[in-house]
N, C-alpha and C positions, 0 to 999 in steps of 0.2 A: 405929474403924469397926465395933464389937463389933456383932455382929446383920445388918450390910447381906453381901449375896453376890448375886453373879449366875446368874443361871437362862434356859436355852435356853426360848424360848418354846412349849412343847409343849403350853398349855394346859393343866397337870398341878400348877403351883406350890402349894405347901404351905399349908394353910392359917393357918400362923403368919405367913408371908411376902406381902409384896403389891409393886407394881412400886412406882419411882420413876425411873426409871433412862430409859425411853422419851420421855417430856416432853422438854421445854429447857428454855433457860434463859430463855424471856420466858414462863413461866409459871413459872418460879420452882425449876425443878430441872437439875440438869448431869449427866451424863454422860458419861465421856470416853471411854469404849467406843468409842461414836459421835460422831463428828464432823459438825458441821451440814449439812456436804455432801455428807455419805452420804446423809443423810436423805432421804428420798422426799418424807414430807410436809411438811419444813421447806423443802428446795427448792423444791417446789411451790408452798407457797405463804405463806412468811414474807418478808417486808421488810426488809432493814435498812433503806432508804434514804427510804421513803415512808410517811405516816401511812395509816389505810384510808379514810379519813371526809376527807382533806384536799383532794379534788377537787371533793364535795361542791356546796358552793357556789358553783362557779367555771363552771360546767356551763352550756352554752348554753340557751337558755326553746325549750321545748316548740313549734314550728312550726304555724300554720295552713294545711291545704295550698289550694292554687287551686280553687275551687267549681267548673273545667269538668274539671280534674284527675278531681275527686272523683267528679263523676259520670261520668265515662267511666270510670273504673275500678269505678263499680256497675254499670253497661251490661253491659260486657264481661263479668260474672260472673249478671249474668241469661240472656245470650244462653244457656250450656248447658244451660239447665234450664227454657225458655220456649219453647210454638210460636212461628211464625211471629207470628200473630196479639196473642200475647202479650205478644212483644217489642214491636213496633211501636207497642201500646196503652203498655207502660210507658215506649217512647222519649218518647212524647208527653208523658206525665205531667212526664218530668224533663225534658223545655224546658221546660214550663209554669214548672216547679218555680225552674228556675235563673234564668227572667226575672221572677219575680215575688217568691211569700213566701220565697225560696232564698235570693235574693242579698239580700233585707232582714234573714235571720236571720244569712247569715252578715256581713254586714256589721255587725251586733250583737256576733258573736262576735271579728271584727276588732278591738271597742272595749273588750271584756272582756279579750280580750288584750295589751291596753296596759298594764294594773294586776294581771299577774301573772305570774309566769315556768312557769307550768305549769297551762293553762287546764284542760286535764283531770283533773288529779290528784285534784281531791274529789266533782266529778260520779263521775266511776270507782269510787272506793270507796263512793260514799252509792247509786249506783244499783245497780251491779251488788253490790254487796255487803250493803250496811250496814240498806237500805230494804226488802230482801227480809225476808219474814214466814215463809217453809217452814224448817226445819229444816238446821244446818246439815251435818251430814250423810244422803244422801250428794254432794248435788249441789254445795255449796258449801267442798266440803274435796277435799283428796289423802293420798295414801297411797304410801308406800313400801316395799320390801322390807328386810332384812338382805342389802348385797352380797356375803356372806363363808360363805352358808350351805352353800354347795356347794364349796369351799377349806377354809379354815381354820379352820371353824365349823361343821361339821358335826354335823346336828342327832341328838339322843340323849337318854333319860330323864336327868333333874339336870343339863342344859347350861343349862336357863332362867336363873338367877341369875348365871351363869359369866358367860352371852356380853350379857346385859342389861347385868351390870357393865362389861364392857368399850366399849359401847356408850354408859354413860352417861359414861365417861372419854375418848371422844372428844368428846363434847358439852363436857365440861369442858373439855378441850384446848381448844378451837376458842373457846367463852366468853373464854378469858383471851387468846386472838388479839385477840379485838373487843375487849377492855373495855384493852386495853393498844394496841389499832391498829397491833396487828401482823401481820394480814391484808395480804396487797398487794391495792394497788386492781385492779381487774380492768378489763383495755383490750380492744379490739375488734381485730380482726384487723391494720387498717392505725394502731395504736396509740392511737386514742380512748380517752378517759379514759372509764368508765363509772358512774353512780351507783350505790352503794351503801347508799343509802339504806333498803331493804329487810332489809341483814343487822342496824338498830339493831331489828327488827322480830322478827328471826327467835326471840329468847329473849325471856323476862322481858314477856309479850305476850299480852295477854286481849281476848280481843270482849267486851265489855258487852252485855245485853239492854237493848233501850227499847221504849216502848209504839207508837210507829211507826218508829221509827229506832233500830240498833246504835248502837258506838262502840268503838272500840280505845284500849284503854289498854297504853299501849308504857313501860314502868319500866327498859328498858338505860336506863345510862351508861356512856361510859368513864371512866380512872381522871380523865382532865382534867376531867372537867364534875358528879362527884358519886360519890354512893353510890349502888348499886342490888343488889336483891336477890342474895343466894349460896344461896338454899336448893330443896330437891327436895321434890314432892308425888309418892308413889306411892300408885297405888289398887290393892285386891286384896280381894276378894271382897266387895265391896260396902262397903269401908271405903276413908279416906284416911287418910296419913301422913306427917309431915316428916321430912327429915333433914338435913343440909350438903350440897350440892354439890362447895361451895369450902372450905376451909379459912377458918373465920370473920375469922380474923386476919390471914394472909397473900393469901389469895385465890387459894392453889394448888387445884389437884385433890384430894380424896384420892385415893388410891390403886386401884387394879382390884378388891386382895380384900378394903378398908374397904366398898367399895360391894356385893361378894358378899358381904359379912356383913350389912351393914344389909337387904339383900333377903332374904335366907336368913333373918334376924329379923323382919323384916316377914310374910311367908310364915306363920309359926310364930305369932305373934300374929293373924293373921287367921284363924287356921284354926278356931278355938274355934266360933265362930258366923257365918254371915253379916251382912253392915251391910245398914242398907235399902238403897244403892245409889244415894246423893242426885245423881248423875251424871247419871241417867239424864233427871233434867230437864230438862240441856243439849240432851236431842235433840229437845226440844220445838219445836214451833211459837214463833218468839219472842216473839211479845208476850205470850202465855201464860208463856212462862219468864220476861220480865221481872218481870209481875204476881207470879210462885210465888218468882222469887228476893229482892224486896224483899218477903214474906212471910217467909220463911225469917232472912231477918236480922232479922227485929221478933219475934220470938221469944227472942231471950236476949242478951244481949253475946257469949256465950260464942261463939252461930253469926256475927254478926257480923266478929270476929276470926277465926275457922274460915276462913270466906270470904277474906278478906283474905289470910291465907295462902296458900289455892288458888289463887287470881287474880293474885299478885305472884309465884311460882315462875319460877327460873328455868325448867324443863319440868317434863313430870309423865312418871312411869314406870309402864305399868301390868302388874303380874303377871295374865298371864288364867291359867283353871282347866281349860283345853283347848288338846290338841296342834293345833298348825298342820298336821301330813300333808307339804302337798305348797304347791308356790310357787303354783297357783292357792288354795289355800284361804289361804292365809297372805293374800297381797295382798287378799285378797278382805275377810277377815277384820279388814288391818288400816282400811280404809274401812272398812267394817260388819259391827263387830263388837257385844259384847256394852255395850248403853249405859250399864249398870253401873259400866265400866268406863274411859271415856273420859268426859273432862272437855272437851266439844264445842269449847267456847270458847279452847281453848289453843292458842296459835300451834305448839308440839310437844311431841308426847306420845310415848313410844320405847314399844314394847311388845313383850314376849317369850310366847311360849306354854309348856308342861310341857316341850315335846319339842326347844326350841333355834330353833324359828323365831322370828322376828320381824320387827322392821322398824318405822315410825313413822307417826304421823297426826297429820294438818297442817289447821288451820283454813286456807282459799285467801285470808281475805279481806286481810291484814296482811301479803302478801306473795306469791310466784311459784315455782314450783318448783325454780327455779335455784338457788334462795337457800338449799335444803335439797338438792342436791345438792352445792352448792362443800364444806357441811359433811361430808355422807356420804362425797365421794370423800376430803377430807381425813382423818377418823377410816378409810378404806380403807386409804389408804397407811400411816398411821399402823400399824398393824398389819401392814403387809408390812414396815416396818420392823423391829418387835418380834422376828419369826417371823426373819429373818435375821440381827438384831445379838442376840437377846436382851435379858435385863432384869435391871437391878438390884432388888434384893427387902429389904425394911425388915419387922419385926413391925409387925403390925397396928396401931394406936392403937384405945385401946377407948374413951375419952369422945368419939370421933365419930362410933361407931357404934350410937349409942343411938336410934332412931328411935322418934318421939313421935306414937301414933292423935290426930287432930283431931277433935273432939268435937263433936257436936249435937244442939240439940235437937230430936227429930220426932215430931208430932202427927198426930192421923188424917186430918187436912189434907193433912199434907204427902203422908202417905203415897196418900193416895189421887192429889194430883199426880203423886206417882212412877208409878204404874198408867198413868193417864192417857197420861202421856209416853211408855212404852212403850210403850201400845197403838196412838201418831201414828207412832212411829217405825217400828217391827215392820214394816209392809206395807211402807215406802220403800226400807228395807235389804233386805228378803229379796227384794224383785225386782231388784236389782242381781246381775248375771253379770257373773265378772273373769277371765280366762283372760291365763296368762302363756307366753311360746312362745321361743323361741330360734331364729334360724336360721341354722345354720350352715356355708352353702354359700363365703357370702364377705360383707364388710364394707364398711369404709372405705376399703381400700386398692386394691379392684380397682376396687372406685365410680371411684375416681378415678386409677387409668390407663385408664381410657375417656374421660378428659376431661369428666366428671360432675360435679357438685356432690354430693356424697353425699344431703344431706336432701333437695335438690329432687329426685334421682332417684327415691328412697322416697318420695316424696309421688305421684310419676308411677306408681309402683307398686299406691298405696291406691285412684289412682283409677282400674287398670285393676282390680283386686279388684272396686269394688262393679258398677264397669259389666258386668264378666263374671257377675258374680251375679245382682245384680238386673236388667241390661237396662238402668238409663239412669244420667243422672252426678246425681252424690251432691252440693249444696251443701257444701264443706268449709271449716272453720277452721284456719289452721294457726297459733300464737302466735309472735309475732316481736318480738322485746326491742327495746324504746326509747331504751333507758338509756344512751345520751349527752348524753342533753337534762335538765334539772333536776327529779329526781324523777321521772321516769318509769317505766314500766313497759313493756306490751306495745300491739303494735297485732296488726289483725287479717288473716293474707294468706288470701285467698278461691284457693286453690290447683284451682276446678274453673274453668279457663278454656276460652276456645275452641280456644287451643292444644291444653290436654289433652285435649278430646270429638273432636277430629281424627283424635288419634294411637289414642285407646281405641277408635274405629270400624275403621281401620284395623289396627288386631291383631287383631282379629276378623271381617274384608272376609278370604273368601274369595281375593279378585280384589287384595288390594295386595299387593306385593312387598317382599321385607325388605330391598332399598333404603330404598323410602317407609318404610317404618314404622321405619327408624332413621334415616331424615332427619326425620322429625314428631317422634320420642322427644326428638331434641337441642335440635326448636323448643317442644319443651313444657318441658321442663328449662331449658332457659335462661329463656325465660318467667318459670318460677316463681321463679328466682333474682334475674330483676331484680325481680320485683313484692317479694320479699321483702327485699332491698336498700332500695327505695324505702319501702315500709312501717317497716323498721329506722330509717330518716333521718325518720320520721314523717310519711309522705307514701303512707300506706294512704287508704282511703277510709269502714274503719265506724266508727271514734273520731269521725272527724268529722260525719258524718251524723249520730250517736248526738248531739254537742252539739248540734246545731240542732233534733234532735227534743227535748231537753232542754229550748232556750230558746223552744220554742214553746209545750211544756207548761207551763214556770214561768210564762210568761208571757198563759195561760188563752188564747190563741188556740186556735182548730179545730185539729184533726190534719193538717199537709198532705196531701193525695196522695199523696206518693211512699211514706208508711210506712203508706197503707191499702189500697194497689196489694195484690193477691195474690202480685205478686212479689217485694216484700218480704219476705214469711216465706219463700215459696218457695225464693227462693235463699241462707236463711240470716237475714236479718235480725232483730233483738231474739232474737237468743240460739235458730234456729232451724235451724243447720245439721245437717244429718244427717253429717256423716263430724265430730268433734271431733277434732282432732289436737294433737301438739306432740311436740318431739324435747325429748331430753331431754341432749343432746351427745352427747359420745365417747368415756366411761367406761362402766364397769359398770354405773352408778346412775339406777337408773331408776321410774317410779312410775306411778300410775291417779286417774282421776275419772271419774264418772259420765259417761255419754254426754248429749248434749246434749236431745235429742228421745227419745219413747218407742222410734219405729221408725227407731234410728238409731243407731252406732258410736261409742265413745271409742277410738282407739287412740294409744298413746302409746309411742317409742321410741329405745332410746340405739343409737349406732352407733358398735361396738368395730372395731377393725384385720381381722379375720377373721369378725364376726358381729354381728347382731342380735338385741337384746333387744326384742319385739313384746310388749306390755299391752294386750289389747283389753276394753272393757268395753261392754254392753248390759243389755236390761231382758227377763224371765221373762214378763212380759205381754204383749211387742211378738210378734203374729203374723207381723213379716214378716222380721223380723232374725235370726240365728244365729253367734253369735259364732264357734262352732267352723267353721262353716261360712266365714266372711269371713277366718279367719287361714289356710285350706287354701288360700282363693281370692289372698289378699295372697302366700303361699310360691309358689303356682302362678305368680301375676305376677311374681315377682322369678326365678325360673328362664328363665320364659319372655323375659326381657329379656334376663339374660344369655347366654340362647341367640342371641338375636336380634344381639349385637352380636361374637360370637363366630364366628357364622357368616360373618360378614364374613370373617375371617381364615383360614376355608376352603376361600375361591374360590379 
């Protein structure tokens, strides 16, 4: 055992020495230090018993819900945001709608669902993703933080390499979960089995440009169905570079300080000169990027294979040449940052700053942001592991840490595309505002000794926020996971009901009493929890309006009524809601996307035992929005609630 020794996790290990010892054994390393059931993250979330991908197919078909369903739950979410007059014009519209071309499209959609077990799953990705032409950041991506930067990670001059490395070794970790199916399946509270179809997405996963239409090319396999990619793209100062992820041969990890040395030498090689920055294409317009990237490959074999490389990575790592500061410029940053630097297309990209921050950015279209939180909180724990058992430490291996620049060839063509692309992208990201907030009055726990639902109460929250700010209710989105059904994904809960305009009048009525107003609190929370229930069971209302607007448009008929009503965008409709929501669960890990409309909120939020993690983001041009402004107004509403329910216990 000449060489191996154990070292307390202090972040300090030698640079002759690197871990081994933290892994298991279904990646290929033991430790007996630890025992699997210490393990935080192997408890959490390894299987002995169950494959990950073996429910898969066994998964109930995607649900059509009832056409009067559907439209009383559009009803109900016009009524807050429609006069009088308003309402009653669009009540008309959808009887029209349901005894005429409604009930012929869905009765269309009834027949299409005969011949497939998951009617929405390609409309979904070709519409809202795939067929869009704008760039995909910042509106069609997410971003996330480093959970560890304020613990165990704390940021400092030369941490970049340190905490990147560590970062790409939970990605490796969690790699050899999936490609061995030794992820457990993820169930639903009352034990439903959940698709996972998403996590064969989350690695080894590129968008394609087309000249009217994307296309995702997904290259996972597990060890049962083939071979698929083990290797790493980092970009750094306008160059790319390969290296190993995995161990070529066995399909382990390397190690924490193989990967801080292949960084630390990447770093050192790129520093000579800048590369022109062939990334920055990605953030093009895409039929323009498609046009520029099948240019790009007809110019040599050499770029060709370049490409090839980039595109089949398991992720990309990018060294940026600027400190993060602080958790709004980071987040901010990692959405919209330098397009040099990010390779748009990439299902995930880990990225570190000089100064220790980081955190990652996610193409949205090939997957959900759950799907890159199960990994985050896992490489989480994986590290409170470390930090308490320690690590076994092995010397370096040096033929793996040789990382190799990828070569291209670039003409004034190209370069002048490169220009191009920055100058489309540059306005899109620099009017993106990302503010990250913490609040730490109380949680999950006291949510729910008031008999709450935690996320429907915080959603009761967002919308007394805007109604206190701006004066009226906000159209909101809130995402609610499908994935019981065959390949599913999300549906959409429209959380600004009549319930809530009720209770948000009432906090603000002079003249109610905080009886009423904590009898309306519990009818607008429960409210949201069943629409959200019903939505989960896929028995929302905008997937399925969205396919009959689908099959009316494929089908070169007129537009109905119902989606040229004013109240259709009004209250949200084709992607028009002013409050963007979505929780991100009950861990630390949490993340951002653009808000949906110019004069309009993204806030997005994990809810821990004692606190909230609040992401809000908006736009620098929108005259009527203020992010700081809306997260003062969200803290004020969460006080003022728990005031409200506490004073009960005064009388």
């Amino acid at each position: 055992m000449g060489g191996l020794r154990y070292t307390s996790d202090s972040l300090q290990t030698p640079r002759t020495s690197v871990d081994v010892g933290g892994c298991c054994t279904w990646c290929g390393h033991s430790d007996d230090a630890m025992k699997p059931q210490e393990r935080l993250a192997e408890k959490t979330f390894v299987s002995e018993t169950e494959r990950t991908f073996q429910h898969d197919d066994h998964l109930p078909s995607l649900p059509i819900p009832n056409l009067r369903q559907t439209l009383d739950k559009y009803l109900q979410s016009v009524y807050p945001v429609a006069s009088s007059r308003e309402y009653e014009n669009t009540r008309r519209i959808v009887e029209q709608f349901e005894k005429g071309i409604g009930r012929q499209l869905h009765d269309q959609l009834l027949e299409r669902n005969k011949h497939t077990r998951n009617w929405l799953q390609h409309w979904w990705l070709d519409y809202a993703y795939l067929y869009q032409r704008e760039p995909i950041a910042p509106s069609l991506a997410f971003a996330g933080p480093f959970t560890l930067s304020e613990t165990l990670w704390p940021p400092g001059e030369g941490t970049q390499c340190q905490y990147l490395a560590r970062y790409l070794y939970g990605v490796a970790s969690f790699w050899c979960l999936l490609r061995r199916e030794r992820l457990a399946p993820q169930r639903s509270r009352d034990g439903t089995a959940l698709s996972m179809h998403q996590w064969r997405r989350l690695l080894s996963t590129t968008r394609l440009p087309g000249e009217h239409k994307d296309a995702i090319r997904a290259m996972f396999q597990t060890e049962s169905e083939g071979c698929t990619p083990t290797h790493l793209v980092i970009l750094c100062n306008g160059r790319l570079y390969t290296s190993p992820l995995l161990e070529p041969e066995t399909e382990r990890p390397l190690t924490i300080e193989e990967y801080q040395t292949i960084l630390e030498r990447v770093k050192e090689m790129a520093a000579a000169e800048p590369g022109p920055g062939l990334a920055a294409l990605t953030m093009d317009n895409r039929t323009r990027w498609a046009e520029n990237r099948e240019y790009l490959r007809s110019l040599s074999p050499e770029n060709a294979a370049s490409l090839e490389v980039v595109e089949s990575a398991v992720c990309h790592a990018s060294l940026e040449s600027v400190p993060g500061l602080n958790r709004d410029r980071t987040l901010r940053l990692n959405l919209c940052g330098d397009g040099s630097s990010r390779w748009a297309d990439k299902s995930l990209t880990a990225v570190a700053y000089t100064d220790g921050y980081g955190g990652n950015y996610c193409d949205h279209s090939p997957m959900d942001a759950m799907t890159l939180v199960t990994q985050g909180w896992f490489s989480h724990l994986q590290e409170l592991d470390f930090n308490r058992y320690g690590r076994l430490v092995v010397p370096v291996r040096e033929h793996l840490c040789q990382p190799r620049e990828l070569r291209f060839t670039v003409d004034e063509r190209v370069r002048r595309d490169i220009q191009v692309a920055r100058d489309v992208s540059r306005p899109l990201l620099n009017d993106v505002l990302i503010i990250s907030r913490r609040y730490g009055r109380y949680g999950k726990l006291w949510i729910q000794t008031e008999g709450f639902h935690p996320d429907a109460f915080i959603q009761m929250a967002l919308q007394l926020a805007y109604w206190s700010l701006h004066g009226r209710a906000a159209p909101t989105y809130e995402t609610a996971a499908t994935r019981r059904f065959y390949k599913a994904r999300t549906e959409t809960v429209r959380s600004c009901t009549p319930e809530a305009l009720a209770w948000c009048r009432a906090m603000t009525s002079d003249s109610a009493v905080a009886a009423d107003r904590r009898r309306l609190l519990r009818a607008a929370v429960d409210r949201h929890a069943d629409l959200a229930k019903q939505a989960s069971d896929g028995h929302g209302c905008d997937r399925h309006l969205m396919g009959l607007q689908i099959l009316a448009g494929e089908a070169g008929l007129p537009t109905p009524d119902i989606f040229t009503d004013p109240m259709w965008k009004k209250s949200g409709g084709s992607g028009n809601f002013v409050l963007s929501t979505s929780t991100t669960g009950y861990t630390p890990c949490f993340g951002v996307t653009a808000a949906m409309v110019r004069d309009g909120y993204g806030c997005f939020y994990s809810i821990e035992p004692d606190r909230l993690n609040i992401n809000i983001s908006g736009f620098v041009s929108s005259e009527e929005c203020d992010v700081n402004k809306f997260y003062d107004s969200v803290a004020s509403s969460l006080d003022g609630m728990q005031q409200l329910m506490l004073s009960r216990s005064n009388l």
